[in-house]
C-alpha positions, -999 to 999 in steps of 0.1 A, spaced: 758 194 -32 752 166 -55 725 143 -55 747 110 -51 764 130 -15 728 138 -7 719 106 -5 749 94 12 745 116 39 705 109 43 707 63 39 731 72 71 702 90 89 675 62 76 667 25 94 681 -8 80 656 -13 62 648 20 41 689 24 38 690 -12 24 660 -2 -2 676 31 -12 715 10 -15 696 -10 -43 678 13 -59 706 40 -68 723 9 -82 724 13 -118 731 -20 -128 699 -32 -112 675 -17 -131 660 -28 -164 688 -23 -193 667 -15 -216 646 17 -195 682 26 -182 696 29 -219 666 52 -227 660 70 -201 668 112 -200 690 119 -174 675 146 -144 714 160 -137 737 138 -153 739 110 -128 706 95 -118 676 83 -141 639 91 -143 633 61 -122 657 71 -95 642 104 -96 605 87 -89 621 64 -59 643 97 -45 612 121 -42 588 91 -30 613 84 -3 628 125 2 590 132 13 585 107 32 613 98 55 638 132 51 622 153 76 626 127 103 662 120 92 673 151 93 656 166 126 682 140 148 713 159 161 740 170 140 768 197 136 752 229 129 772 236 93 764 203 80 732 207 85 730 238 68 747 221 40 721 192 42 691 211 44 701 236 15 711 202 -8 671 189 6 660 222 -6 677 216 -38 669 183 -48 634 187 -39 628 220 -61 649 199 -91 627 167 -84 591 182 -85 598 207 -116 617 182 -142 593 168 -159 597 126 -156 589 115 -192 597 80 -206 606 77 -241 581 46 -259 604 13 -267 596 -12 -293 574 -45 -281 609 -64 -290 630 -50 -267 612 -53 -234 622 -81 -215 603 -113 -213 594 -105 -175 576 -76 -179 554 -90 -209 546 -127 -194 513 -118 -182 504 -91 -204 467 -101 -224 471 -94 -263 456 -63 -276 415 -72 -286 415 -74 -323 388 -51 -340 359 -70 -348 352 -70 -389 321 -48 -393 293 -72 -397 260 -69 -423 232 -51 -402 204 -86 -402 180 -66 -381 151 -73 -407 160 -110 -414 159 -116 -377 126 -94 -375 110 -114 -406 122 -148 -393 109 -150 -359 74 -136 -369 74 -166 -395 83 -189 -361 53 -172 -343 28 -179 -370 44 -216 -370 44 -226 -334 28 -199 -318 -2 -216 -306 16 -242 -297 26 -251 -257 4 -246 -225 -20 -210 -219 1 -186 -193 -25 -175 -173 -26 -140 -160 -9 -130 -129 -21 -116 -96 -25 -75 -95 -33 -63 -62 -56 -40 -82 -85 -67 -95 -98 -73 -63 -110 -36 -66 -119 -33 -105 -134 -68 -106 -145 -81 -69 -150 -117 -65 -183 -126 -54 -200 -156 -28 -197 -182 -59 -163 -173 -64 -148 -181 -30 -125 -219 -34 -102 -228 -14 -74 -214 -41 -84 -184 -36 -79 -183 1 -49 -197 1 -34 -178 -23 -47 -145 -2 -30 -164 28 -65 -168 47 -46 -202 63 -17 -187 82 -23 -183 120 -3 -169 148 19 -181 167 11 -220 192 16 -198 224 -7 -166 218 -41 -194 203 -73 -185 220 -87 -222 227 -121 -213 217 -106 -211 181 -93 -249 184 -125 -260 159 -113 -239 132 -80 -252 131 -61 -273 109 -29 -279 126 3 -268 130 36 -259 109 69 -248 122 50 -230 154 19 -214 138 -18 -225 137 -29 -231 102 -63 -222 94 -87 -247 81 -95 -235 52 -130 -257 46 -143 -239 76 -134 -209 62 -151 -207 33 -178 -223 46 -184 -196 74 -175 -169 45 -205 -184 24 -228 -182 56 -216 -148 62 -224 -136 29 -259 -150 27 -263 -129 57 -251 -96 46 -272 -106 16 -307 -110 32 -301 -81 56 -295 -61 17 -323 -76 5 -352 -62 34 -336 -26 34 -313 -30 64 -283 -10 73 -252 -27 66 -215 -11 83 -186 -19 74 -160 -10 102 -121 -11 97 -100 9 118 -59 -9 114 -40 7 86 -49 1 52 -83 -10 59 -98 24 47 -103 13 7 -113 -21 17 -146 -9 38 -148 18 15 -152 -7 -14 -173 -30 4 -195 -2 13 -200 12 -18 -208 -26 -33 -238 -29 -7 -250 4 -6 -239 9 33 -221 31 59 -182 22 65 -159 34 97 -120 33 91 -115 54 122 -113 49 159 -149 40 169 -166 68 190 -180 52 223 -213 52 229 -225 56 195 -250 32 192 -261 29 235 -259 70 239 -267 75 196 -296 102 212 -268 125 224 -237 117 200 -260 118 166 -283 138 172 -288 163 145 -276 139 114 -294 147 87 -320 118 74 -339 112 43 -370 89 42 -372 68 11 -392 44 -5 -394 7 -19 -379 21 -48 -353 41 -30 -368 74 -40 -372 100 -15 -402 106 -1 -417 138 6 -439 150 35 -417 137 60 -394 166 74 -412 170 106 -409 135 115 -368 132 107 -364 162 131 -381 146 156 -370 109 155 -342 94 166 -307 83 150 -306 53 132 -289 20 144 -271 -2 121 -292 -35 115 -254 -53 108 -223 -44 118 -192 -64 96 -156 -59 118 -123 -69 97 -105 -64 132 -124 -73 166 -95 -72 186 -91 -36 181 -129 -24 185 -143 -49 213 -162 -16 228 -183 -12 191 -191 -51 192 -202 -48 230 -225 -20 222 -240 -43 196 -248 -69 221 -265 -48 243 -288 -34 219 -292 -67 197 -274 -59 162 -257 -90 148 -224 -89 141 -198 -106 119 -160 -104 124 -129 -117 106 -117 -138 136 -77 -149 141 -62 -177 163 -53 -149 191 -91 -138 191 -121 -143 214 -147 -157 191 -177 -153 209 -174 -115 210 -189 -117 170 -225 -133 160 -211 -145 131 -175 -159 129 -151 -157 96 -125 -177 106 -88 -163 88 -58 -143 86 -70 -108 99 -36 -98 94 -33 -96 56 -45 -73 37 -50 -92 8 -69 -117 31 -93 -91 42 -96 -75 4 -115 -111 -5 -133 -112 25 -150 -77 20 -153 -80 -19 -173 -111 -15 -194 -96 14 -197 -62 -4 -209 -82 -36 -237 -100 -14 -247 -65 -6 -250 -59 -40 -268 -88 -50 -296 -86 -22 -297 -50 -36 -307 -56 -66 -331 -85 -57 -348 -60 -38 -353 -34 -64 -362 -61 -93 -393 -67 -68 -403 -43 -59 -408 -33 -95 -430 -65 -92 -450 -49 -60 -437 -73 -40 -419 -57 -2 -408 -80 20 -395 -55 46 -415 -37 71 -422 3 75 -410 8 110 -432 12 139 -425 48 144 -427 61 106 -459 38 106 -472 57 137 -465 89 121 -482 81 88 -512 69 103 -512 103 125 -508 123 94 -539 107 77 -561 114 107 -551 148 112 -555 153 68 -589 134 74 -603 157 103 -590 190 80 -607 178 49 -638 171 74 -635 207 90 -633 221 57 -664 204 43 -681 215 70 -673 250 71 -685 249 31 -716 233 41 -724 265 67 -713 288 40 -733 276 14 -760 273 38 -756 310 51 -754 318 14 -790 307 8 -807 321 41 -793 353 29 -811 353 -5 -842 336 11 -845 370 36 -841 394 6 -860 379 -21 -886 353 -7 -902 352 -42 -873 339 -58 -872 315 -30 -905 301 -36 -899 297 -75 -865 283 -67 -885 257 -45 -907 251 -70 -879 244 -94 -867 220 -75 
């Protein structure tokens, strides 16, 4: 069956609107002249275009056209012309031969853009350039304002600031101001506030720094008569801060959860820790093992907290037993549970990296005031009362052993003599004679 009755047969079986597509595609004087003219022909009555619309629309809509009711030889007839076309349609290759620019028609070439012209090839001026901007640097290059280096989350680390270095731009840039939120303040905190901005307490940052100076004269004096500084952090992050602050000021640092009873119940939860006794100098001192076996666990003489909120059983086991205390204390916090307040933002990180470089630096600092005199011979801490107890036990006891001793060498010596006197009592006589 040709093509042409095939497609008679099938715009009957289509809708309006798919017969009234196909009516004006097979008509030849439709399409383009010039692609008709030069198109190969699939079977000597269609084009390559009519081919492309016949298969696009065969596939799509000839199953459904053909499945209505019909007589059974015609459709025999049409599905053996389907079969047919189909095969004819997807194995004839649809190739279009190549037309000159001047023949297409004007409509198909109104928007097309112009072909991009090759660029000349240019001289290669990668030297010149080179050669003529270092001459500019050496011209102008000191010239303009000093670009000052920017902030690296790392210096605080390398290079900590210390208690001279703490101004106000330094807090706020470490956002030490920002507060929380009107509704959760703790009143208490009302004297260390600024005011308010868009719904959240803003820090005064005077008091701030004020209370961080005080703070780090503390932590500097305790350093300075031998005390025991801890440095206690337990939120996320915290672990290189106390870590760092700790190992500024020579101290002990908890970024775990605090184990209750640790400092009231320190006979039962430390016992066994081991100890070493040292002296002005910080060098160990022997002679002492007995006495560490038998004493008891030590007790921080200063407990610093980043976050109160979080270890209010540690800071109440510090009031009981009288260890000052100094905490990094928020809008939402109760200040009275610290000795010694630090009014910020304990919930950045980079607030709280300031805060425990500058207090880990006054560590330092007492530190070393310490050591320079006591190269001097001047102490200005106390032994404690129990090592002081024990030392002045161990110099009795030494001082009745050496007596003992003497004594028994006195009898000896004295046996000694009686024995020679009893054998020989000439000799005796000349020896007293001698003498």
């Amino acid at each position: 069956m040709p093509i042409t009755s095939y497609i008679a047969q099938l715009s009957g079986r289509l809708p309006i609107a798919y017969r009234h597509n196909l009516e004006i595609s097979s008509r030849k004087d439709l399409l383009p002249r010039t692609f008709a003219q030069n198109q190969k022909l699939v079977d000597g009555s269609s084009t390559a275009i009519l081919a492309m619309i016949i298969r696009d629309l065969g596939v799509r809509h000839a199953g459904r056209a053909l499945a209505q009711a019909q007589p059974a030889h015609q459709a025999q007839q049409i599905r053996h012309a389907r079969q047919t076309c189909l095969r004819r349609l997807s194995t004839q290759p649809t190739t279009m031969t190549t037309t000159t620019q001047s023949s297409i028609p004007a409509i198909f070439t109104a928007n097309v853009k112009s072909a991009r012209r090759k660029r000349p090839d240019e001289v290669d001026k990668t030297a010149e350039v080179y050669e003529r901007g270092r001459q500019l640097r050496a011209q102008i290059g000191k010239l303009g304002t000093d670009v000052s280096t920017p902030y690296r989350p790392g210096d605080v680390f390398t290079n900590p600031p210390g208690p001279g270095d703490v101004t106000l731009e330094l807090l706020m840039a470490s956002q030490a101001h920002m507060g929380h939120h009107t509704s959760l303040w703790n009143p208490a905190n009302a004297r260390y506030i600024y005011g308010i901005r868009q719904g959240i307490h803003i820090i005064s940052l005077e008091q701030t720094a004020a209370h961080l100076r005080r703070a780090a004269r503390v932590v500097e004096e305790v350093a300075y008569r031998g005390g025991l500084i801890l440095f206690v952090g337990t939120r996320p992050g915290q672990s290189q801060l106390v870590s760092s602050a700790a190992r500024l000021a020579r101290g002990c640092h908890l970024f775990s959860k605090w184990v209750p009873g640790s400092i009231t119940n320190s006979d039962v939860i430390l016992r066994g820790l081991p100890l070493t006794m040292l002296d002005e100098n910080d060098e160990p001192v022997a002679g002492y093992d007995r006495h560490l076996q038998e004493c008891r666990p030590l007790v921080p003489d200063l407990v610093v907290c980043f976050n109160p909120r979080e270890n209010y059983t540690l800071l109440h086991e510090c009031s009981q037993v009288n260890v000052p205390t100094i905490g990094v204390v928020d809008t939402n916090t109760e200040p009275t549970w610290v000795s010694y307040v630090i009014p910020a933002n304990d919930d950045s990180l980079r607030c709280l990296s300031v805060i425990s470089s500058v207090l880990g630096r006054a560590g330092e600092i007492g530190h070393a005031r310490r050591l320079q005199d006591a190269k001097m011979g001047i102490v200005e801490w106390k032994t404690p009362l129990d090592v002081a107890s024990f030392t002045t036990t161990q110099r009795q006891e030494a001082e009745k052993e050496a007596a003992k001793s003497a004594a028994e060498k006195s009898a000896k010596e004295m046996e000694v003599l009686n024995a020679m006197e009893a054998n020989n009592p000439n000799a005796s006589r000349v020896s007293a004679r001698k003498m």
